[in-house]
Structures are given as structure tokens and as C-alpha cells.
C-alpha positions as CSV (number, residue, x, y, z in Angstrom):
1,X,-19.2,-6.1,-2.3
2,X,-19.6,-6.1,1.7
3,X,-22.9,-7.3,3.6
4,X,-24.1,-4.8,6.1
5,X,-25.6,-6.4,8.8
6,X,-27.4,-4.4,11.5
7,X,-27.1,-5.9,15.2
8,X,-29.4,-5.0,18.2
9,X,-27.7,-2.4,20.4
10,X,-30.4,-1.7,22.8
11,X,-33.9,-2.6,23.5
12,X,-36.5,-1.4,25.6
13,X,-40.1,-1.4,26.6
14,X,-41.6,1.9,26.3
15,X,-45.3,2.6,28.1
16,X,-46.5,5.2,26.2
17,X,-49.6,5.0,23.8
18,X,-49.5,3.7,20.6
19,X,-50.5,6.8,17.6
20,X,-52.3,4.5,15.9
21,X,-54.1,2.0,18.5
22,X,-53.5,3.7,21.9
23,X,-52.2,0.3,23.2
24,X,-49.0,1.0,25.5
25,X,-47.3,-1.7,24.6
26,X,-44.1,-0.5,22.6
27,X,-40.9,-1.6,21.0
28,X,-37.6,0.6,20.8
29,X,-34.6,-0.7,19.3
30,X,-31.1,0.6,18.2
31,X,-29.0,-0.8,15.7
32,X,-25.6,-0.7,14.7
33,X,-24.6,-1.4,11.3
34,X,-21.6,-3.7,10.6
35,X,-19.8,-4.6,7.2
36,X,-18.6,-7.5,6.5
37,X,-16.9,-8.5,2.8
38,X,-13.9,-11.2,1.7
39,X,-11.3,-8.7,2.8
40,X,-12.3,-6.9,5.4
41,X,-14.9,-6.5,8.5
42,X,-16.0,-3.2,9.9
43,X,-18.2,-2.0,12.5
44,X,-19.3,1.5,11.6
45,X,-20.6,4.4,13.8
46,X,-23.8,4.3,12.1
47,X,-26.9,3.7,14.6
48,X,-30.7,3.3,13.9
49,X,-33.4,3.1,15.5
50,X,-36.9,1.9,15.3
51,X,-40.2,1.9,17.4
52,X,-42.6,-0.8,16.9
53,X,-46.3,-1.5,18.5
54,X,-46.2,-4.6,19.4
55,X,-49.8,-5.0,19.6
56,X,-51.1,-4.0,16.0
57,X,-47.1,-4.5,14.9
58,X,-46.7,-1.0,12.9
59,X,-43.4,1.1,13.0
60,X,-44.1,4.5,14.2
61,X,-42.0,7.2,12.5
62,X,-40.6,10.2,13.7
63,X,-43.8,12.2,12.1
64,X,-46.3,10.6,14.5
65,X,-44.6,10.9,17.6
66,X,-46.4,12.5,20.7
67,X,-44.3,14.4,22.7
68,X,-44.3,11.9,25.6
69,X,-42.6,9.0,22.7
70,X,-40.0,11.8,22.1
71,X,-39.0,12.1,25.3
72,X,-38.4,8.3,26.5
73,X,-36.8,8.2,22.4
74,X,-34.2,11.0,23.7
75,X,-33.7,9.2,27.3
76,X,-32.8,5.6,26.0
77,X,-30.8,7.1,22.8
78,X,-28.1,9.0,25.4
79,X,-28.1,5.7,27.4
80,X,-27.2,3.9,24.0
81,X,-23.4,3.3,23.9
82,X,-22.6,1.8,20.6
83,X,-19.6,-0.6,19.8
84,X,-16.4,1.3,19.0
85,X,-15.4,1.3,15.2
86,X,-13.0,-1.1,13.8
87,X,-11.6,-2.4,10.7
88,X,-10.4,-5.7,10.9
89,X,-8.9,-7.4,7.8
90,X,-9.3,-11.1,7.0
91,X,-6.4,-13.7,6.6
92,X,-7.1,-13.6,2.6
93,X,-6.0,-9.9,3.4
94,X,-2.6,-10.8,4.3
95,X,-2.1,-13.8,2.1
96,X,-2.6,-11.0,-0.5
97,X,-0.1,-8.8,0.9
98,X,2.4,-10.9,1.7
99,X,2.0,-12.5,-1.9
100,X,2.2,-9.3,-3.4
101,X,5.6,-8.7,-1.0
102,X,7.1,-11.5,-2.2
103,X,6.5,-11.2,-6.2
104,X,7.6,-7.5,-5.8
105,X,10.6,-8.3,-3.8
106,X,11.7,-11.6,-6.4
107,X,11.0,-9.1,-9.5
108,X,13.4,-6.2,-7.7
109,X,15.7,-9.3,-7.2
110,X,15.9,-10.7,-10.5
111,X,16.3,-6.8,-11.7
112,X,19.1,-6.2,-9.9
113,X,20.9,-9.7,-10.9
């Protein structure tokens, strides 16, 4: 099974109030998720986000946004450019494959002799 990892993207220091304790002193982060497992690595095009306050250190969802939050949210997520996805296979990968080559190719051998 792979491990999904998320890695920061973007971060930046937004100075609009708090919903819960009207500090302006928040937290927006995107995140990228990336796969990693024995024979493969990807990086998807899945990206998150999350707002924290950093003074009384809640998340603020999408439900209790003010319209001011929504509008620096929709600035910095069009300035996010997220890593292009990739598969990359791992040298167990090929080992595999070119095992698997060989043991076909010395069976269709020993079938024709």
C-alpha cells in the first residue's frame, strides 16, 4: 500500500480577523499530496488547503468564512502553481521487469528447443 504524504506548496500570512477570536493573525497553507509505495512514487494533482489562527490555533472551515477570508483564499489559490504530476517507478520496478523478461524469454526458449 502507498503512503500519501502531503508537502507545503504555499504559505501565507493573511490579516484578516479571526471568526472565532477576531485576532488577525492567520495561517493559509496549500498542500499537494504525493504517493509514495515499494514500486512506484507519484505526485498527484490533488491540492488542499487549510487556514489556521495562529493565535487561539483553530482551523477555520469554509463555513465560517467572512467574505473578506474568501477573497484573499481565491487570490493566493490562483497564485498557487502546484508541482506537475509524475509517476516515477523504483529500481525494484525494473529488477521485476527485467526478471520477468528474462524467465519469459528462457521459457519461450526452452519451448522452442
Amino acid at each position: 500500500m502507498a503512503k500519501e504524504k502531503l508537502v507545503m506548496i504555499k504559505e501565507a500570512d493573511l490579516t484578516n480577523n479571526c471568526p472565532e477570536c477576531f485576532n488577525q493573525d492567520l495561517k493559509l497553507s496549500f498542500y499537494q499530496k504525493h504517493k509514495a509505495g515499494k514500486l512506484f512514487n507519484s505526485i498527484t494533482n490533488e491540492v488542499t488547503s487549510k487556514i489556521v489562527c495562529r493565535k487561539c490555533g483553530t482551523d477555520i472551515y469554509p463555513v465560517s468564512w467572512t467574505d473578506d477570508i474568501e477573497r484573499s483564499f481565491k487570490y493566493y489559490e490562483k497564485m498557487v502553481i502546484p508541482d506537475r504530476s509524475t509517476l516515477t517507478f523504483t529500481s525494484l520496478f525494473w529488477i521485476l521487469s527485467l526478471l520477468l523478461i528474462a524467465v519469459v524469454a528462457a521459457g519461450v526458449y526452452f519451448l522452442i528447443q
